[in-house]
Backbone as CSV, one residue per row, in Angstrom:
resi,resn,N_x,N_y,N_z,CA_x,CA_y,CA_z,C_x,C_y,C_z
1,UNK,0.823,-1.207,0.000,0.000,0.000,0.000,0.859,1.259,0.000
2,UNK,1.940,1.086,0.773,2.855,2.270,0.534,3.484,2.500,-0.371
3,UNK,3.756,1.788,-0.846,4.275,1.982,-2.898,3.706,2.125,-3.428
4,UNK,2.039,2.448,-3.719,1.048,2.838,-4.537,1.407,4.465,-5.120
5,UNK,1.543,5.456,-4.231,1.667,6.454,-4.404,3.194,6.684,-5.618
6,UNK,3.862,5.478,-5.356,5.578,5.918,-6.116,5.245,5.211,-7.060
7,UNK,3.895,4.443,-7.227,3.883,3.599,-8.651,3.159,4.767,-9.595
8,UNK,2.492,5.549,-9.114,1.441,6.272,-9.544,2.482,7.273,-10.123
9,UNK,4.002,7.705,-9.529,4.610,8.317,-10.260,5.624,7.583,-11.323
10,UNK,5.318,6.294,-11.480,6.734,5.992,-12.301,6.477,6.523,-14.052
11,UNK,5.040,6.701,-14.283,5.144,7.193,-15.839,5.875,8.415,-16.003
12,UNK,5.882,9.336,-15.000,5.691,10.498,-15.273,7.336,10.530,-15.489
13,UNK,8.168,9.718,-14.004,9.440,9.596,-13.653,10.026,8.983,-15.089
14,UNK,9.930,8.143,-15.744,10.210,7.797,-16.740,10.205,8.793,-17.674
15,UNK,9.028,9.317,-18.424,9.426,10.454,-19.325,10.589,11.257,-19.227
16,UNK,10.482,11.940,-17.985,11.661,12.549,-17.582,12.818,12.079,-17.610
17,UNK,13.300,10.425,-17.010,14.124,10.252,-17.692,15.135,9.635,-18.919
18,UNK,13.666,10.098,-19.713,13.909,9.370,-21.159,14.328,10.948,-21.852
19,UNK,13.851,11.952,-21.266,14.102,13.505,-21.555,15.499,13.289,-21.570
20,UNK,15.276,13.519,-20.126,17.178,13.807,-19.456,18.357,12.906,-19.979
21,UNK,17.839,11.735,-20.318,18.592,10.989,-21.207,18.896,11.673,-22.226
22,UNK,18.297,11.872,-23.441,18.274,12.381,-24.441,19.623,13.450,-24.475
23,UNK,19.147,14.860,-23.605,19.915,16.177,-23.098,21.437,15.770,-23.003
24,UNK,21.211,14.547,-22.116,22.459,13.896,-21.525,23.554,13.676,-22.936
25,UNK,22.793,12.749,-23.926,23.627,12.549,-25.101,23.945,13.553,-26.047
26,UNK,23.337,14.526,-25.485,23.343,15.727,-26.531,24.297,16.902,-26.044
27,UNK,24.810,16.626,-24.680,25.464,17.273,-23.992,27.003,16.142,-24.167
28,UNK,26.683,15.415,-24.196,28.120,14.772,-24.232,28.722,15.002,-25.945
29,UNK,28.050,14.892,-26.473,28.277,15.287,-28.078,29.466,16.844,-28.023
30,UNK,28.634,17.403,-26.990,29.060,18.920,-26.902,30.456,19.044,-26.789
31,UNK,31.351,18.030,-26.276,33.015,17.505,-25.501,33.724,16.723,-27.177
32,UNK,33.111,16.446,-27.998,33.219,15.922,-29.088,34.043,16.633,-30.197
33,UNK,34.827,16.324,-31.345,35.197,17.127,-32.474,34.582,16.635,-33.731
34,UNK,33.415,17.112,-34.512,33.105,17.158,-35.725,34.357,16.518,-36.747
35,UNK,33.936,15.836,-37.385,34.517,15.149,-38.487,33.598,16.023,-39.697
36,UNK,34.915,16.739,-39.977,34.701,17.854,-41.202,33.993,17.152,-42.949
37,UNK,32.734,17.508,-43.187,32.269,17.225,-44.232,31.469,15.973,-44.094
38,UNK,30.901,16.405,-42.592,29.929,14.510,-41.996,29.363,15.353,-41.122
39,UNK,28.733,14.545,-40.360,27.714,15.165,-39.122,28.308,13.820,-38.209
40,UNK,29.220,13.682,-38.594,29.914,12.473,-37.426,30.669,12.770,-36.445
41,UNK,31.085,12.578,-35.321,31.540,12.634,-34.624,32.475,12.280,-33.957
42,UNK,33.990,12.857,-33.307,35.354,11.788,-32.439,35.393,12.557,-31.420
43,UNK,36.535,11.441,-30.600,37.130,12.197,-29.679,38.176,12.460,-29.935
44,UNK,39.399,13.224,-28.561,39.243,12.574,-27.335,38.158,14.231,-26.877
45,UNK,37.740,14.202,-25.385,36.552,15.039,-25.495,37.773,16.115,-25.037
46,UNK,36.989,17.477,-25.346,37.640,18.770,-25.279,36.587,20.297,-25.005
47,UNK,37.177,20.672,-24.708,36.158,22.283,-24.201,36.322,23.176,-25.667
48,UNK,37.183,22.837,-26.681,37.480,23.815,-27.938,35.571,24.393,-28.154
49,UNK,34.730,23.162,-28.224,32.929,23.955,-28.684,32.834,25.565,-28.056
50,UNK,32.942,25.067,-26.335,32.773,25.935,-25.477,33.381,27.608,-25.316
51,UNK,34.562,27.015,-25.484,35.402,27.877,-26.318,35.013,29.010,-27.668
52,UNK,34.721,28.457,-28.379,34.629,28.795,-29.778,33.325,29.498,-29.241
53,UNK,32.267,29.069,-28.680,30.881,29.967,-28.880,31.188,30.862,-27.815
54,UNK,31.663,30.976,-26.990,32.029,32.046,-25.882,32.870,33.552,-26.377
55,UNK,33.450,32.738,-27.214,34.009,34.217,-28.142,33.642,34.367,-29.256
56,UNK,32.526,33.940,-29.634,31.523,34.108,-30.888,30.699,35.597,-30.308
57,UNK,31.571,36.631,-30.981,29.978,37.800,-31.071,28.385,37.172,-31.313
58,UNK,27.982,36.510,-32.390,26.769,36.169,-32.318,26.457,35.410,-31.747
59,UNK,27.009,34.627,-30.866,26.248,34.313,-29.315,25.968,34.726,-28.375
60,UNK,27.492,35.548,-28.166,26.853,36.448,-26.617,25.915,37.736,-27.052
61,UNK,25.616,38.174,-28.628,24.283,39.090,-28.800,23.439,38.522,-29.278
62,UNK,22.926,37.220,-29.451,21.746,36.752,-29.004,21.794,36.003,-28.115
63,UNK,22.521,36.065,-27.207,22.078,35.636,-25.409,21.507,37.076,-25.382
64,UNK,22.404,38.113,-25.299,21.920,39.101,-24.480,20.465,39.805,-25.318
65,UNK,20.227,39.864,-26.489,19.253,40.020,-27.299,17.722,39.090,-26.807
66,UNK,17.934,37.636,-26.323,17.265,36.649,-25.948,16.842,37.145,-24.383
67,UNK,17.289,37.311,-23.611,17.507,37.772,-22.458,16.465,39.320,-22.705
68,UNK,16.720,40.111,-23.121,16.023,41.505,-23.544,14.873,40.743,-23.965
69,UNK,14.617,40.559,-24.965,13.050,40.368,-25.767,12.344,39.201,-24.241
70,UNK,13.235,38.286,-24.019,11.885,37.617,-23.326,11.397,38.512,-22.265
71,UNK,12.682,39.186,-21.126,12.244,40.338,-20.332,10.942,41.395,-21.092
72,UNK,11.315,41.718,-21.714,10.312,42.869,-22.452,8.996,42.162,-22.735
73,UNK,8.952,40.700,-22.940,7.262,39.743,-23.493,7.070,39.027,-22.096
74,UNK,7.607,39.370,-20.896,7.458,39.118,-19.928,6.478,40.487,-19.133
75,UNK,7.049,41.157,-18.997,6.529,42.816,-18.683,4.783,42.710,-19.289
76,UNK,5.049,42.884,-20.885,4.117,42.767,-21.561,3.122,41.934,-21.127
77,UNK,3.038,40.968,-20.831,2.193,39.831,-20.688,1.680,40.154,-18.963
78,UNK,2.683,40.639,-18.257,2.142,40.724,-16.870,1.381,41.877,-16.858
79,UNK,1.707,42.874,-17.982,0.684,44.467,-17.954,-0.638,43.713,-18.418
80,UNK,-0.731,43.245,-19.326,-2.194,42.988,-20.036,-2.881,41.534,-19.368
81,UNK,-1.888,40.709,-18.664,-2.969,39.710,-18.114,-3.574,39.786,-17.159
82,UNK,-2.760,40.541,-16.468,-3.269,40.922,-14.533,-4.669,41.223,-14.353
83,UNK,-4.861,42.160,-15.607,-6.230,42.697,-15.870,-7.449,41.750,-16.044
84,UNK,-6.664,40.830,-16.931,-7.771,39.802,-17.260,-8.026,38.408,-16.450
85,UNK,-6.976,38.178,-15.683,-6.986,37.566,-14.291,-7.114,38.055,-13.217
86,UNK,-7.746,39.263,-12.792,-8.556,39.984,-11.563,-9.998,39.992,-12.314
87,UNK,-10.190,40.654,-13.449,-11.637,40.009,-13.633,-11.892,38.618,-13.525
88,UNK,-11.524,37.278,-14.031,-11.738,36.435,-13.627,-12.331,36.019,-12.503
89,UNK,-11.529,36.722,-11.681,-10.846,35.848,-10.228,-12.474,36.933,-9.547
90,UNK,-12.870,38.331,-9.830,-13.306,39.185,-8.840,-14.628,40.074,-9.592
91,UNK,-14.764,39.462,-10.948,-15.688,40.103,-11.650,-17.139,39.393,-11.294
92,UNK,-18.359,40.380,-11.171,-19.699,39.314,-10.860,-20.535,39.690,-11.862
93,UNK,-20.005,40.094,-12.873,-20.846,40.445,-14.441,-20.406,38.468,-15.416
94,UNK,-21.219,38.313,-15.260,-21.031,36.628,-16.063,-20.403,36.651,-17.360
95,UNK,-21.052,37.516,-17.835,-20.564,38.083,-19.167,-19.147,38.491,-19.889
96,UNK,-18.576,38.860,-18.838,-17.309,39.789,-18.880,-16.181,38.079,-18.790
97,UNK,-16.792,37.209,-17.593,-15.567,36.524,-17.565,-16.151,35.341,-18.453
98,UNK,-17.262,35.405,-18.975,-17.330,34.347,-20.348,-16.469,34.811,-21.475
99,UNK,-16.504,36.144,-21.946,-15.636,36.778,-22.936,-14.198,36.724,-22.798
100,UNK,-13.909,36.775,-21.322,-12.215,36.250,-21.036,-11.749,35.034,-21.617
101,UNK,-12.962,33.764,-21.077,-12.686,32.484,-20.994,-12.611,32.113,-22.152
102,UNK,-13.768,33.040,-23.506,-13.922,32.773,-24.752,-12.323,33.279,-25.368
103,UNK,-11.934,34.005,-25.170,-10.720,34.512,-25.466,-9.628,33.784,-25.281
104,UNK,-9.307,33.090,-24.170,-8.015,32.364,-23.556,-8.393,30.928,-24.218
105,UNK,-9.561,30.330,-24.010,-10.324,29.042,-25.564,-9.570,29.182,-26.451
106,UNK,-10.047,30.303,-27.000,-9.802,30.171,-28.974,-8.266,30.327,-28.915
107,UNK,-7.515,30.616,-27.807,-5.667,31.202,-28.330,-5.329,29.551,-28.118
108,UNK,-6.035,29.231,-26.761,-5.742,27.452,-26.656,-5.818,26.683,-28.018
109,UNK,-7.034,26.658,-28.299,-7.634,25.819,-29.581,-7.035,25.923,-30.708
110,UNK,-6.477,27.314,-30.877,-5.566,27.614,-32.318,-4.188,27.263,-32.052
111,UNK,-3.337,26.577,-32.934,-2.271,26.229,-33.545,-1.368,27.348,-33.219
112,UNK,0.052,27.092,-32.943,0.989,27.950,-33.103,1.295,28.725,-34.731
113,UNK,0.933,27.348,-35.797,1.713,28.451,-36.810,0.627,28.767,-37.245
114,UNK,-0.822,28.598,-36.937,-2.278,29.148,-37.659,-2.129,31.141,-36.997
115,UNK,-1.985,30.947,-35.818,-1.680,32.144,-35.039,-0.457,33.036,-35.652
116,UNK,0.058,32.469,-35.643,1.705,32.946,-36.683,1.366,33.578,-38.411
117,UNK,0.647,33.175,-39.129,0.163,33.281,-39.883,-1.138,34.022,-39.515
118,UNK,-1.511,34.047,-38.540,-3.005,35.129,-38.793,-1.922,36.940,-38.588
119,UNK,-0.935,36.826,-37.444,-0.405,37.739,-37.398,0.186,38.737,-38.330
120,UNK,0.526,37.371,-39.666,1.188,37.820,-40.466,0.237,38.674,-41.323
121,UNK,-1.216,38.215,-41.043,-2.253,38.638,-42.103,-2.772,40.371,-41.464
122,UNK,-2.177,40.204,-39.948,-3.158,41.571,-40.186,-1.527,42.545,-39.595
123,UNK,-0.703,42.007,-39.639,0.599,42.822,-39.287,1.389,43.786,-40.363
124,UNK,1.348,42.302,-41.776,1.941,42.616,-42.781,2.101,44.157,-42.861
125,UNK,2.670,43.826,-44.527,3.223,45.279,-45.146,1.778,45.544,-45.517
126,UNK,1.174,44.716,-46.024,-0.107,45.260,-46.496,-1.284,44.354,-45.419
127,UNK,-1.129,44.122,-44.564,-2.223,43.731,-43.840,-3.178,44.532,-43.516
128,UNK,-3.779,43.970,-42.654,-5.162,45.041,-41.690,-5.163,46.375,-41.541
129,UNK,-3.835,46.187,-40.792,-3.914,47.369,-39.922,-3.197,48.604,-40.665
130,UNK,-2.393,47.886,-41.557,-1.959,49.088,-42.336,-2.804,49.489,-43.569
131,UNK,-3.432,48.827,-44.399,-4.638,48.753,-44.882,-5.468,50.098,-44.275
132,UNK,-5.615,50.162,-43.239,-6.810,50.597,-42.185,-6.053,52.415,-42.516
133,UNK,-4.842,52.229,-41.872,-4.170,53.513,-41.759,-3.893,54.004,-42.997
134,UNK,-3.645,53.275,-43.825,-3.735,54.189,-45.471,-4.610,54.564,-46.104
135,UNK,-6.008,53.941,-45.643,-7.026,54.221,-46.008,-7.557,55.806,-45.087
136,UNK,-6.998,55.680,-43.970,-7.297,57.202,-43.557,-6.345,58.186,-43.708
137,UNK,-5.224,58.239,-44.694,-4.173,58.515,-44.964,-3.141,58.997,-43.932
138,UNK,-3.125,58.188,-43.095,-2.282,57.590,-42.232,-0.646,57.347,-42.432
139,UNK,0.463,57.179,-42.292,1.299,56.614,-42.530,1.299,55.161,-41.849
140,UNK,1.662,54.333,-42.418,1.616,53.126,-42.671,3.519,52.786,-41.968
141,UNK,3.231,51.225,-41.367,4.296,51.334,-40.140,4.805,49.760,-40.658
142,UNK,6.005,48.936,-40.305,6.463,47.699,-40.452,6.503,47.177,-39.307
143,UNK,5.318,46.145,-39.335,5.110,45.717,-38.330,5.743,44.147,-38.170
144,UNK,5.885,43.620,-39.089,6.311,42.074,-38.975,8.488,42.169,-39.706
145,UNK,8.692,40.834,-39.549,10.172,41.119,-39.824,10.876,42.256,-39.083
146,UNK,10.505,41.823,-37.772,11.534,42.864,-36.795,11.010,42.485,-35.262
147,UNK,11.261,43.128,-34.298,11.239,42.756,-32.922,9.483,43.163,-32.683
148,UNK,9.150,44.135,-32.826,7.932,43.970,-32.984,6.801,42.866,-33.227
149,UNK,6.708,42.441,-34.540,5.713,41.751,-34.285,6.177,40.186,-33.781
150,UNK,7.376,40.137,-33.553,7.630,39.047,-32.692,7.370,38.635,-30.977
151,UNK,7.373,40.049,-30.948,7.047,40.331,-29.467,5.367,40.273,-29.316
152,UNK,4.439,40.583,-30.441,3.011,40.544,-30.384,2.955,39.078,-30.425
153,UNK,3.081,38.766,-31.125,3.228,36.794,-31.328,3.257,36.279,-30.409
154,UNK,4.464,36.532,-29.575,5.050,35.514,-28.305,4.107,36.047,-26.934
155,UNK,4.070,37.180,-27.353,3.020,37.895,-25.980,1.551,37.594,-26.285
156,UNK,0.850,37.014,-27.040,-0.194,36.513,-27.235,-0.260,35.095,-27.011
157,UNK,1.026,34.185,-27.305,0.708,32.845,-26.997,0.994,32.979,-25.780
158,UNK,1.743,33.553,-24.645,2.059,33.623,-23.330,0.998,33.904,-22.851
159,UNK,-0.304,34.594,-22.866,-1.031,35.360,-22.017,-2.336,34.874,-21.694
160,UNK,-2.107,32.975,-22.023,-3.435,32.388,-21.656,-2.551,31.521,-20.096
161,UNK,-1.509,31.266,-20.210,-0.277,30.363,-19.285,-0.472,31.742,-18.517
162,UNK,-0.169,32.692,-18.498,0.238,33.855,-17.243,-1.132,33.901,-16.442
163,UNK,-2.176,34.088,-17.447,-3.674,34.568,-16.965,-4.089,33.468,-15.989
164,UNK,-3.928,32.025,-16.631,-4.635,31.089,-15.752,-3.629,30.765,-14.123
165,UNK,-2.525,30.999,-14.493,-1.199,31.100,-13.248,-1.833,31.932,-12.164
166,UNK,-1.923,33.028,-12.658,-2.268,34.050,-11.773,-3.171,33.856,-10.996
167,UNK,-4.399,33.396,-11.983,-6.013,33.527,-11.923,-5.848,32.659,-10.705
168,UNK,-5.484,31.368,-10.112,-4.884,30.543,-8.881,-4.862,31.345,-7.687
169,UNK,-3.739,32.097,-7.683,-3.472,32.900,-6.616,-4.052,34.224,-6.367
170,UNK,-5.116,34.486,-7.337,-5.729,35.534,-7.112,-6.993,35.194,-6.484
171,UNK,-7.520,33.838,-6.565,-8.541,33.055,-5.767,-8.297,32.895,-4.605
172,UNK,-7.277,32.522,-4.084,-6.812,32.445,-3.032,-6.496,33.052,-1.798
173,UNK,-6.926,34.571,-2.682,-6.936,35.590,-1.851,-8.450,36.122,-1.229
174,UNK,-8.865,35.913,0.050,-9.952,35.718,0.421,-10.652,37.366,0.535
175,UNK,-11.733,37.092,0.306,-12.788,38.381,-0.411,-13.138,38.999,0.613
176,UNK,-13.274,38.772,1.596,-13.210,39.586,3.124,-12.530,40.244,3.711
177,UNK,-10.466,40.055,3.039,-10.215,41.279,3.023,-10.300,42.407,2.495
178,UNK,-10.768,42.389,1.257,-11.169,43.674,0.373,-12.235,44.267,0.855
179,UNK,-13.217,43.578,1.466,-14.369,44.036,1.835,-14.430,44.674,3.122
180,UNK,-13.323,44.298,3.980,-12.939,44.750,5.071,-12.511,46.411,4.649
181,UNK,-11.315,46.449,3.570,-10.638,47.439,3.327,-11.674,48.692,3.013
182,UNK,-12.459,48.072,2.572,-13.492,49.309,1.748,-14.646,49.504,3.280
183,UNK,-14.789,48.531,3.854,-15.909,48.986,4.806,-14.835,50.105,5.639
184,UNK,-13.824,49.811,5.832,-12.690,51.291,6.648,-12.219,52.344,5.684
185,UNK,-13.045,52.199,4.478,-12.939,53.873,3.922,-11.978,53.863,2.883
186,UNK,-11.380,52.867,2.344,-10.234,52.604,1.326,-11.087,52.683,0.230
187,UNK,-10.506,53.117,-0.814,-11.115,53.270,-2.385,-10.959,52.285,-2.954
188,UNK,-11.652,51.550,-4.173,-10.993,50.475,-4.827,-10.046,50.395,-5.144
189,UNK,-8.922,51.328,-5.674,-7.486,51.737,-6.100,-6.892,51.474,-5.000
190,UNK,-6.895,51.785,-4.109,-6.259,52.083,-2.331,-6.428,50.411,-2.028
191,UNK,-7.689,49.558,-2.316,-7.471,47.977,-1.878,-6.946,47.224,-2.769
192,UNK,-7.235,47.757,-4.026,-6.185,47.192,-5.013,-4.667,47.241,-4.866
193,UNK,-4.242,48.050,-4.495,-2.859,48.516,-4.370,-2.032,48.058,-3.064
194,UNK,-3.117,48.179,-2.124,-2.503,47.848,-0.788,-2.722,46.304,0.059
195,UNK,-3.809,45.993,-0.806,-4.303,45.006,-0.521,-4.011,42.864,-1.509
196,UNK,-4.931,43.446,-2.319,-4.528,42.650,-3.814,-3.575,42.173,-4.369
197,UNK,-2.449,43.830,-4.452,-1.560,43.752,-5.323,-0.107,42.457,-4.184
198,UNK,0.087,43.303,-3.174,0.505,42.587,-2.269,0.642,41.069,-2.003
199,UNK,-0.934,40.416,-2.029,-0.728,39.407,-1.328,-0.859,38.401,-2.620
200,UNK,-0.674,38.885,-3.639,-0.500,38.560,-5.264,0.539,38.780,-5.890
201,UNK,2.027,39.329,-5.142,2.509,38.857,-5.585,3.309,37.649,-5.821
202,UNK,3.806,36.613,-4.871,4.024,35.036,-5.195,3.520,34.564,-6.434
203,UNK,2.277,34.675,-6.668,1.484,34.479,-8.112,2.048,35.316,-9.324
204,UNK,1.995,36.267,-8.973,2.295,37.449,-10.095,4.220,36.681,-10.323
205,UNK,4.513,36.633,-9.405,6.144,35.615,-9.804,6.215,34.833,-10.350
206,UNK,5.657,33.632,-10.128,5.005,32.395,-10.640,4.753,32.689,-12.010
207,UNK,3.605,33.353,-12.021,3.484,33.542,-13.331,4.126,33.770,-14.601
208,UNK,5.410,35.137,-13.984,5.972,35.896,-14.753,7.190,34.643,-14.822
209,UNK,7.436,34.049,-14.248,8.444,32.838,-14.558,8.072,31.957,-15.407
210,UNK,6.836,31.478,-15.581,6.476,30.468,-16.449,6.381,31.245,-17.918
211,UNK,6.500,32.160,-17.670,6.231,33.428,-19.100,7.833,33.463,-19.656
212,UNK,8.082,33.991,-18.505,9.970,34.024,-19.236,10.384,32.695,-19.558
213,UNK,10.092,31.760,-18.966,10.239,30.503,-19.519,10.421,30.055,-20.984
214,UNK,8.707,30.417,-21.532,8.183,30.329,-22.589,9.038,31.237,-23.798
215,UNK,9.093,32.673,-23.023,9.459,33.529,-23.946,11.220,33.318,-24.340
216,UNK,11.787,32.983,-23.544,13.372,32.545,-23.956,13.259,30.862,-25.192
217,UNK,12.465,30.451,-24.703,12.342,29.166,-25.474,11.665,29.069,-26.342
218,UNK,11.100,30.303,-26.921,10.225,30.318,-28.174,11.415,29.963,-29.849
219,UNK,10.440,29.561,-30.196,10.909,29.345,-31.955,10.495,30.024,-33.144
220,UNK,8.866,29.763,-32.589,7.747,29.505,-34.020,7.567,30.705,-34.243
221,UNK,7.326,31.792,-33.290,7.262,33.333,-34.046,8.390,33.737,-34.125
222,UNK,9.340,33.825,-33.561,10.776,34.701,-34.047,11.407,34.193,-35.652
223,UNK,11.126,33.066,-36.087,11.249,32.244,-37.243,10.083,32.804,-38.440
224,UNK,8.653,32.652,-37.941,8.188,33.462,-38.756,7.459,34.804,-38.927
225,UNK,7.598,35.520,-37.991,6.877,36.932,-37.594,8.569,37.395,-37.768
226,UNK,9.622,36.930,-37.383,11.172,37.549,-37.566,11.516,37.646,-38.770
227,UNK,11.419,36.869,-39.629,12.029,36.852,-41.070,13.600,36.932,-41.515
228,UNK,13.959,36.158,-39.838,15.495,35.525,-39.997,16.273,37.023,-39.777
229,UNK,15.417,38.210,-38.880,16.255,40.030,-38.855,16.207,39.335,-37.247
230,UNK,14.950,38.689,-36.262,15.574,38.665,-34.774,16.344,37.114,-34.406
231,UNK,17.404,37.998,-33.434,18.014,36.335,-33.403,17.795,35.844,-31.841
232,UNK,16.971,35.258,-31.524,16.765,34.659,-30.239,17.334,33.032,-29.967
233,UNK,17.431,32.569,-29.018,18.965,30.934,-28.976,17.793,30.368,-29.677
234,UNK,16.954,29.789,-30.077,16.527,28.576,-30.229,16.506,28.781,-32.055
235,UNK,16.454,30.129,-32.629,16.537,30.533,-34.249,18.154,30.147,-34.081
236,UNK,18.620,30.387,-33.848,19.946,30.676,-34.053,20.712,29.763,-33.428
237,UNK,20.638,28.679,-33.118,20.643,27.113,-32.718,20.119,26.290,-34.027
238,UNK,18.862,26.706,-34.592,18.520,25.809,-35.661,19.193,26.462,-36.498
239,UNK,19.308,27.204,-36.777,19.975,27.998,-38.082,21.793,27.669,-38.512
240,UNK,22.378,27.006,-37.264,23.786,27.083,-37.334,23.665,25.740,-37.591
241,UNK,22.754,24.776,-37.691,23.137,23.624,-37.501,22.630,23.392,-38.715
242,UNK,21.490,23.712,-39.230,21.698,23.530,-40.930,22.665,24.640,-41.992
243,UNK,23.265,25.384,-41.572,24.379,25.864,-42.225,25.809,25.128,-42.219
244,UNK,26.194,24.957,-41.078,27.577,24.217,-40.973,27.515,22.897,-40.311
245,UNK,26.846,22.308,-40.509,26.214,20.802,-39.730,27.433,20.449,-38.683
246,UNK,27.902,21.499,-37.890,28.940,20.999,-36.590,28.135,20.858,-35.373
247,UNK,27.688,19.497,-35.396,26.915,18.874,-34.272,27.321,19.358,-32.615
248,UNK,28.525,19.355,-32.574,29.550,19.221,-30.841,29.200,20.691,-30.773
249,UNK,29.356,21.324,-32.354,29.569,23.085,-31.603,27.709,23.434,-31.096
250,UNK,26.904,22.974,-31.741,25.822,23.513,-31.328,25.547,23.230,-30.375
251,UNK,25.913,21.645,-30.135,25.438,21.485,-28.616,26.226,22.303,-27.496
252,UNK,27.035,22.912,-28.160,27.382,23.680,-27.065,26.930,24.521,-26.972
253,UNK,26.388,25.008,-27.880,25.257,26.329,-27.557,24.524,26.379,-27.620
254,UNK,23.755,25.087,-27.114,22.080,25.097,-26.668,22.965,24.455,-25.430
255,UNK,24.006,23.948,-24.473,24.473,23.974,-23.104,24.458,25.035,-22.356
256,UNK,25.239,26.122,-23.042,25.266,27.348,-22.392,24.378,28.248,-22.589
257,UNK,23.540,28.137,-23.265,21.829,28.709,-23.019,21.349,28.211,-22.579
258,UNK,21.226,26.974,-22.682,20.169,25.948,-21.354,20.835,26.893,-19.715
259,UNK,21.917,27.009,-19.714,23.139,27.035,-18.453,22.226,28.558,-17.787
260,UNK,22.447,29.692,-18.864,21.877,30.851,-18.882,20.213,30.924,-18.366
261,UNK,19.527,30.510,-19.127,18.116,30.012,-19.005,17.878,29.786,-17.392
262,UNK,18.685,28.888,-17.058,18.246,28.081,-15.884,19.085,28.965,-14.829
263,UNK,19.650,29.936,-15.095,20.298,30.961,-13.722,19.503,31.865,-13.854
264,UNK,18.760,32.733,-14.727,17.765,33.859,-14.984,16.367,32.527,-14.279
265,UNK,16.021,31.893,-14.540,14.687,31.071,-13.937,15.199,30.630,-12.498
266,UNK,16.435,30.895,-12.023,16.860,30.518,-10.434,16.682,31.634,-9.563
267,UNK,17.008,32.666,-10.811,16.804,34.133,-9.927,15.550,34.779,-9.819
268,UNK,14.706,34.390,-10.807,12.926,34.783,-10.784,12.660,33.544,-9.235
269,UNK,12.966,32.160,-9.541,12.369,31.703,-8.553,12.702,31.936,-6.967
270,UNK,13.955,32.326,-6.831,14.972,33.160,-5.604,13.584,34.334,-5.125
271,UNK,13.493,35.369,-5.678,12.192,36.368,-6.230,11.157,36.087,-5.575
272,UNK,10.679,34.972,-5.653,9.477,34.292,-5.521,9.044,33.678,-4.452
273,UNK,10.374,33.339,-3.986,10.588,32.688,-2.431,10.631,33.962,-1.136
274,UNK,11.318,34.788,-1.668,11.517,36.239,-1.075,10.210,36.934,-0.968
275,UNK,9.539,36.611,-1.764,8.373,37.663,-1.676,7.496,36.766,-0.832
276,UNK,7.468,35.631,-1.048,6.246,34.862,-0.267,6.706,35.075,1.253
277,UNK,7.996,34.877,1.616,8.315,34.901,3.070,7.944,36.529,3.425
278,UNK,8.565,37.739,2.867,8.184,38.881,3.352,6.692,39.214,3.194
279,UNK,5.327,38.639,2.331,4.557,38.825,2.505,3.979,38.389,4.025
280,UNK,4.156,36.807,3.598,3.747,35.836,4.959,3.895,36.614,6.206
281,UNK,5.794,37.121,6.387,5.891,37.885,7.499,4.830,39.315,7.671
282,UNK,5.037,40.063,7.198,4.003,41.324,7.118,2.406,40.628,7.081
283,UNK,2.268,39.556,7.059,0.536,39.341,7.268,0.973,38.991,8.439
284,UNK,1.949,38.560,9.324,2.032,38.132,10.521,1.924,39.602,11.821
């Protein structure tokens, strides 16, 4: 009976380490020297990969480029979801949080590259929106093939993962203190701010971590809302490896972005731990 519970995890334990396996061989590749004019591989193992991408300009500016854009579709996503995860969580118009739910549905239900392609339709040179503005003789703006509409892309598939994150810990926050706040004369702004915002943020961390997550590890819009002008690690990981098929060197630079990745997601979760204890304390 007491092994029921560890049997109940062995599928899950397995995937994982059929994952980590995988990483594992793909990381040892990384210690490897390319056999020039093959995708084959020798030893004896060596740091030269590590080497070589560390003093590669176009790695350390799309680390630091990668690093910027997900920060910036991180921001983004926490300005526009918060909104739509406090209605959720605090709205008593039915209506309002059916139109949320209908909203966060259809981004679920649709495809990454259907979404990628609708962007393209109303972003374009001649899409919608510029369409719209030339028709009121407007100047007309480039919205796709650049950081822009890559950042609309990635901040739209992020903002059903942030909303429902949030939407958790914004439940959790019991409705009697707000109601308290306002029966002692506080404005809605004043319980929002002092109240809400506060004991939301752990969530609001949470959230914004599973966002930066997403947003460093994106592909599908920087590939096609980018048009090969933004270089974020996972474009520019696929891109080196069908140009110069040197297996050892890439894996070294999806190592030291994985490496990167996972110290920026140590320091959001560091963040996260900090805030829950100084909240906890101050409710004490």
């Amino acid at each position: 009976m007491r092994a029921r519970p560890y049997l109940l995890l062995l599928p899950a334990l397995l995937a994982l380490g059929l994952f980590a396996a995988a990483f594992l061989s793909f990381v040892t590749i990384s210690f490897e020297t390319a056999t020039p004019g093959t995708i084959l591989t020798h030893g004896p193992p060596t740091l030269a990969n590590y080497r070589s991408v560390l003093a590669s300009p176009l790695a350390r500016s799309t680390a630091l480029d990668t690093l910027r854009l997900a920060a910036l579709m991180t921001v983004l996503t926490a300005v526009l979801g918060y909104p739509l995860a406090y209605v959720l969580a605090r709205s008593t118009s039915r209506w309002k949080r059916r139109l949320v739910l209908f909203g966060l549905i259809v981004t679920f239900l649709s495809g990454g590259v259907t979404r990628a392609y609708a962007w393209l339709i109303i972003l374009g040179n001649r899409g919608l929106i510029n369409q719209m503005l030339a028709a009121l003789g407007l100047p007309t703006f480039r919205l796709v093939h650049n950081e822009t509409g890559v950042v609309i892309g990635v901040v739209h598939f992020l903002l059903p993962f942030f909303v429902l994150t949030l939407l958790a810990a914004l439940k959790n926050i019991p409705l009697s203190l707000e109601e308290c706040a306002r029966n002692l004369g506080a404005s809605r702004w004043r319980v929002f701010w002092h109240v809400v915002l506060p004991l939301s943020i752990p969530g609001l961390v949470s959230a914004a971590s599973l966002s930066f997550a997403g947003a460093l590890s994106a592909f599908l819009f920087p590939e096609l809302l980018g048009g090969g002008r933004v270089h974020m690690a996972s474009n520019v990981i696929f891109e080196t490896i069908l140009t110069d098929f040197n297996l050892p060197r890439v894996a070294a630079m999806a190592g030291l972005f994985l490496v990167l990745a996972l110290v920026a997601l140590g320091l959001l979760g560091a963040l996260e731990r900090r805030s829950a204890r100084l909240w906890a304390g101050g409710a004490r």
